[in-house]
DRENLO-322828 format. One record per residue: residue number from 0; residue in one letter; x, z, y of N, C-alpha, C in turn. Coordinates in nm, 4 decimals, always signed. Example, Ala and Ser with C-alpha at 12.3 -4.5 7.8 and 13.67 -1.06 7.14 Angstrom:
{atom 0,A,{+1.3190,+0.7800,-0.5690},{+1.2300,+0.7800,-0.4500},{+1.3200,+0.7800,-0.3300}} {atom 1,S,{+1.2850,+0.7080,-0.2250},{+1.3670,+0.7140,-0.1060},{+1.2900,+0.7870,+0.0030}} 
END
This chain:
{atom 0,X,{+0.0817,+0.0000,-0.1189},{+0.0000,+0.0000,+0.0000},{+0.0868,+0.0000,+0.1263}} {atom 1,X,{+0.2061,+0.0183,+0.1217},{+0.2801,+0.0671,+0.2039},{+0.3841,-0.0395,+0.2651}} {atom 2,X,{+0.3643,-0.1367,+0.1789},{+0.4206,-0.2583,+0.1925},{+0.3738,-0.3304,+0.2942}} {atom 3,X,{+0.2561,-0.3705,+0.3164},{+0.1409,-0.4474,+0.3810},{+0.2000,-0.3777,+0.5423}} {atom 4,X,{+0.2286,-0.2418,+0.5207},{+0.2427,-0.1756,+0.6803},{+0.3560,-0.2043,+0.6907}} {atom 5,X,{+0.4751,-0.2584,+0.6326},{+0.6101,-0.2437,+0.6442},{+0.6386,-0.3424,+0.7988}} {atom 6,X,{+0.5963,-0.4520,+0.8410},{+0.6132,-0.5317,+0.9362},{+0.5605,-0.4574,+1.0495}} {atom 7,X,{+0.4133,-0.3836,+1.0785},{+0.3655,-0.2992,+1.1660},{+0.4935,-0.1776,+1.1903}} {atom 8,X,{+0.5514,-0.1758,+1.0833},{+0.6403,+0.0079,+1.1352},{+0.7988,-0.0916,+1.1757}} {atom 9,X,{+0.8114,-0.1606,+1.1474},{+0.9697,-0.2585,+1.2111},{+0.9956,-0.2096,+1.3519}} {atom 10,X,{+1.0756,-0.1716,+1.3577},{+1.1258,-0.1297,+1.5056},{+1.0128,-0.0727,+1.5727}} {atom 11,X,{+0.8918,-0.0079,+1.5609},{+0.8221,+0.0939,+1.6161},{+0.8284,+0.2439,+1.5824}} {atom 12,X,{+0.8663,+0.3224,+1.5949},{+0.8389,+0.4673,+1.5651},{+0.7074,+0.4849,+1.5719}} {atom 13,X,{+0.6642,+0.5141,+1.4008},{+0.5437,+0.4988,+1.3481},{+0.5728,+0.6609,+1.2839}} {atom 14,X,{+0.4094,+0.7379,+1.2901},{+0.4001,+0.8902,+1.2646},{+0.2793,+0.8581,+1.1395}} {atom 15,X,{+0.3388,+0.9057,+1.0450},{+0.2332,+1.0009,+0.9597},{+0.1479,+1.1358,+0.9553}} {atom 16,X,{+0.0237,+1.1375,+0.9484},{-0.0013,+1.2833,+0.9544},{-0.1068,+1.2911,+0.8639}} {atom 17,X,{-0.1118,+1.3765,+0.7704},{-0.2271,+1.4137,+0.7007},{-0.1832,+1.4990,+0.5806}} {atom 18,X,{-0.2406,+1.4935,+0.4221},{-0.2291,+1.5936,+0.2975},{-0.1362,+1.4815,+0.2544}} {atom 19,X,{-0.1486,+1.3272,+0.2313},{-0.0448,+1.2660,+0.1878},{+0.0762,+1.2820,+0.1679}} {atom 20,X,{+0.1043,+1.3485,+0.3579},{+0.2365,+1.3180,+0.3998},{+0.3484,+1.4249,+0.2754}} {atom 21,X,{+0.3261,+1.5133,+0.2866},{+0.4506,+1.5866,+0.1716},{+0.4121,+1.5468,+0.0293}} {atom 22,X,{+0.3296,+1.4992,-0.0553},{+0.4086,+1.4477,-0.1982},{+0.4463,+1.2899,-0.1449}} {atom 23,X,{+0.4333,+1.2246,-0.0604},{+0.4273,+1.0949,-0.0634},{+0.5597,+1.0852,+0.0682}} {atom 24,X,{+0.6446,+1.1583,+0.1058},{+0.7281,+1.1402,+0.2563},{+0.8334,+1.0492,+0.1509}} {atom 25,X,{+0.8478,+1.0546,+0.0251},{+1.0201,+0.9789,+0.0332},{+0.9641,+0.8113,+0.0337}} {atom 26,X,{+0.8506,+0.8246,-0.0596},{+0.7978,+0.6372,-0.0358},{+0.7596,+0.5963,+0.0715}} {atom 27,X,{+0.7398,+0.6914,+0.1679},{+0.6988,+0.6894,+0.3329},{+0.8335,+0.6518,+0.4022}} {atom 28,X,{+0.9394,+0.7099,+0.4145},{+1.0687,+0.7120,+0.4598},{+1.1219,+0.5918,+0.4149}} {atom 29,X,{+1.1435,+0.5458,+0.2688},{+1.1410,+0.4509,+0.1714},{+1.1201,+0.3112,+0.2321}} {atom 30,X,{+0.9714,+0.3258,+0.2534},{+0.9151,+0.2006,+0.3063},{+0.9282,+0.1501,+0.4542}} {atom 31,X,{+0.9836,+0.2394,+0.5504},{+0.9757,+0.2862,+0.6906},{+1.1172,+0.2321,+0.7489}} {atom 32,X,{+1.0700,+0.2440,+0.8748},{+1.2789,+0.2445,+0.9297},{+1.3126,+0.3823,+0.9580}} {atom 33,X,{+1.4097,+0.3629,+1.0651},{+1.4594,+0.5128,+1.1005},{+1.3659,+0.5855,+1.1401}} {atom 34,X,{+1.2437,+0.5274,+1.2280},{+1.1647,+0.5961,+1.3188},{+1.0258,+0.6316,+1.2629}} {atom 35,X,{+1.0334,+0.6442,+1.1183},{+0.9891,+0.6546,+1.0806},{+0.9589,+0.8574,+1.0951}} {atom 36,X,{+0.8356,+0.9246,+1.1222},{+0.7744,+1.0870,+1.1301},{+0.7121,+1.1065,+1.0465}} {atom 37,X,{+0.7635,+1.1959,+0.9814},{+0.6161,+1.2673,+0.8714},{+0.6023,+1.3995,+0.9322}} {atom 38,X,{+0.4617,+1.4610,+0.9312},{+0.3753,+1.5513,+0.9944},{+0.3255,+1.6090,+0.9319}} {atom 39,X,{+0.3341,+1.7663,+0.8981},{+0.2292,+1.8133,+0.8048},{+0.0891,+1.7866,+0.8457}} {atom 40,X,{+0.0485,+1.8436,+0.7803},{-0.0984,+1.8494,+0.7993},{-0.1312,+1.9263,+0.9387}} {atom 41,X,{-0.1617,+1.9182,+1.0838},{-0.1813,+1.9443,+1.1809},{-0.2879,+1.9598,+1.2157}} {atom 42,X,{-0.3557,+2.0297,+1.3005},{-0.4809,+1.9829,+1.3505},{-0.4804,+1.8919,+1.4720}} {atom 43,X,{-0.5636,+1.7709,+1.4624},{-0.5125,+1.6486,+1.4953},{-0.4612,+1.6260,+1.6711}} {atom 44,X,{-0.5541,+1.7454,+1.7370},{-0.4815,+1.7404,+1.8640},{-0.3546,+1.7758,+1.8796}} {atom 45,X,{-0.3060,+1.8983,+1.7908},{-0.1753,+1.9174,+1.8122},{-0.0656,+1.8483,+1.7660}} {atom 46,X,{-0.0956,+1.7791,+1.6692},{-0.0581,+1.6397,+1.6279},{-0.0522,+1.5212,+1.7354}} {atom 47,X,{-0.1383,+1.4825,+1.8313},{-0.0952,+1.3761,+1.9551},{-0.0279,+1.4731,+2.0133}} {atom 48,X,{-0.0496,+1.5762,+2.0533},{+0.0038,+1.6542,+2.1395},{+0.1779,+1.6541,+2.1332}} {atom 49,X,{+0.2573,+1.6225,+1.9983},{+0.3690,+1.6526,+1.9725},{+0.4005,+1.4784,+1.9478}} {atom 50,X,{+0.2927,+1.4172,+1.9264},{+0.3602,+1.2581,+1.9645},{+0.3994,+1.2302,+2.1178}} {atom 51,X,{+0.3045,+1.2736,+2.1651},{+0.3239,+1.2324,+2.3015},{+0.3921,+1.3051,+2.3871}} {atom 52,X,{+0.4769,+1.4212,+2.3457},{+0.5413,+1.5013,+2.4255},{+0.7210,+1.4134,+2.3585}} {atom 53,X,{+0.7142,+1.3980,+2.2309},{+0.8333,+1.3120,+2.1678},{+0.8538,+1.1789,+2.2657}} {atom 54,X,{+0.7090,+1.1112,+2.2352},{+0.7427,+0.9853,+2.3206},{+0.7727,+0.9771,+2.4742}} {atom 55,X,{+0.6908,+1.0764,+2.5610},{+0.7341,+1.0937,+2.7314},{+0.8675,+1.1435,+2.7187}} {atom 56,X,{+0.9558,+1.2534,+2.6277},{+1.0804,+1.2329,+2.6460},{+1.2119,+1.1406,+2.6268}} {atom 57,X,{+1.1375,+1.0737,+2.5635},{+1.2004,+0.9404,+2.5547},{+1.1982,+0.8340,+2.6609}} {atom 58,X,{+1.1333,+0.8759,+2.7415},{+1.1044,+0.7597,+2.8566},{+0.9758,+0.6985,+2.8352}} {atom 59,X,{+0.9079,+0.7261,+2.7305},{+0.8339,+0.6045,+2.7226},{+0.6741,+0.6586,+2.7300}} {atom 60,X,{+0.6107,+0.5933,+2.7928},{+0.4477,+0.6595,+2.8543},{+0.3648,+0.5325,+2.8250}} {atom 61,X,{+0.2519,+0.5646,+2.7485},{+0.1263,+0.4735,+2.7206},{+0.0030,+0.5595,+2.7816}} {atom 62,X,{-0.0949,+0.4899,+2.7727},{-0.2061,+0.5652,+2.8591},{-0.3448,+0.5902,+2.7432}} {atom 63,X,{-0.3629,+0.7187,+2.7422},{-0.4602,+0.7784,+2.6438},{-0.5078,+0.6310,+2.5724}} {atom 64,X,{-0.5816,+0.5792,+2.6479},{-0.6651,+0.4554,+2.5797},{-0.5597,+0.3740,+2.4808}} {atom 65,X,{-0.4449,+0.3157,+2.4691},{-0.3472,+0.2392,+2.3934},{-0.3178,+0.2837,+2.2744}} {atom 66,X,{-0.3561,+0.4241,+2.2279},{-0.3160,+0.4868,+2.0997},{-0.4271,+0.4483,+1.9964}} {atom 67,X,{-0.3901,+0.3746,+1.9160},{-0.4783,+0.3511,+1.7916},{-0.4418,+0.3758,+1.6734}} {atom 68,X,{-0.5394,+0.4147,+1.6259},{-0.5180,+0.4875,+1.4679},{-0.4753,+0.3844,+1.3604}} {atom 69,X,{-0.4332,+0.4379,+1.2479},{-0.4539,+0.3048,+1.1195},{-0.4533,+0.3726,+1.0310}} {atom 70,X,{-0.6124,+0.3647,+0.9684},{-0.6754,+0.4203,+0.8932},{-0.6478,+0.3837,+0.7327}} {atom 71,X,{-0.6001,+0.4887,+0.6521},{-0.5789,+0.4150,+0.4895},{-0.6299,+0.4253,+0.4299}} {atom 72,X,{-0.7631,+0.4582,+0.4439},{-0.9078,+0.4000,+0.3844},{-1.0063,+0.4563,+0.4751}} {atom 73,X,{-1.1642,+0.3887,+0.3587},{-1.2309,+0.3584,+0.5429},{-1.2801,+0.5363,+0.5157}} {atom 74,X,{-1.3679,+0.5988,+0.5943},{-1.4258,+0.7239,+0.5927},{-1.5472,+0.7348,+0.4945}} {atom 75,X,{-1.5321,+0.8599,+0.4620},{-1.5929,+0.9144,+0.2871},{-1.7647,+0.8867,+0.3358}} {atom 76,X,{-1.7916,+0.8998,+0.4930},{-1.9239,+0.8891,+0.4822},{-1.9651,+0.6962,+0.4084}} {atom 77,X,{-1.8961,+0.5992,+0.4606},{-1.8790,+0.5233,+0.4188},{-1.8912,+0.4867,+0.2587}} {atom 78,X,{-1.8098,+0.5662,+0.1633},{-1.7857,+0.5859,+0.0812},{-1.9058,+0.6290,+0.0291}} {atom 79,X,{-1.9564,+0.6817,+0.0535},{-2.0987,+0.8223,-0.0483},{-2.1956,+0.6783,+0.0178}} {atom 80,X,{-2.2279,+0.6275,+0.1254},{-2.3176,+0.5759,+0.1446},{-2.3002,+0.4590,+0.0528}} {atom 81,X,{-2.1913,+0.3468,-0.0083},{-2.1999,+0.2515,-0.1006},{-2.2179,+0.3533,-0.2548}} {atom 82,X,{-2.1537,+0.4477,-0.2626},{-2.1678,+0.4829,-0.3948},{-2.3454,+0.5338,-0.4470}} {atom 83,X,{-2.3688,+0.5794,-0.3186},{-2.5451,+0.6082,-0.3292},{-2.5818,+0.4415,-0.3661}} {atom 84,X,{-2.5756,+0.3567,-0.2806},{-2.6427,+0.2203,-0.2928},{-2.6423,+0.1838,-0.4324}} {atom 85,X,{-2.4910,+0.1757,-0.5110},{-2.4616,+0.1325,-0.6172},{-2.5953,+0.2078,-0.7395}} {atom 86,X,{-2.5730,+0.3640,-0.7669},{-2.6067,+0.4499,-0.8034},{-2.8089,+0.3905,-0.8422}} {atom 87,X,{-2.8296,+0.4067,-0.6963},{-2.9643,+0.3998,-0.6559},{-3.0114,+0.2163,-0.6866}} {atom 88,X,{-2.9374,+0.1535,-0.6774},{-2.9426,+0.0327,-0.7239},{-3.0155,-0.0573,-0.7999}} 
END
C-alpha cells in the first residue's frame, strides 16, 4: 500500500499519525525518504500542533486551509453502511 504513496512522500516531509504507526514505522521509514515522521498515536490537534510548530521552524508557513489529509481507507461509517447494504441485500 505504501508503494502507491512512495512518489507523494519524494522530497516532501510526509508525517504519520495514528495505531499503525509503531508496528508498521520500519515499512513506513522503509518506504519513505529522510523526511519521513512517525507519531504516536496523538490527539489529532496536538498532532498539527507539533507539525506546524516543526514546519514554521524551518522557515516554512502554509495557511490552515493547504493541509490535507490522506486517508488509508475510507471511514468505518462508510464501511458499516456497505456492509449493512450487502447483508440486507
Amino acid at each position: 500500500m505504501l508503494a502507491r504513496w512512495a512518489e507523494r512522500m519524494a522530497g516532501s516531509p510526509t508525517w504519520f499519525i495514528g495505531d499503525g504507526t509503531a508496528p508498521h514505522g520500519e515499512t513506513i521509514h522503509a518506504a519513505g525518504t529522510s523526511q519521513v515522521h512517525i507519531l504516536p498515536t496523538p490527539l489529532l490537534a496536538g498532532a498539527i500542533g507539533c507539525i506546524a510548530v516543526a514546519t514554521a521552524q524551518r522557515g516554512e508557513v502554509i495557511t490552515p486551509g493547504a493541509v490535507r489529509p490522506l486517508y488509508v481507507r475510507r471511514p468505518d461509517a462508510e464501511l458499516d453502511r456497505e456492509r449493512r447494504a450487502l447483508h440486507d441485500g
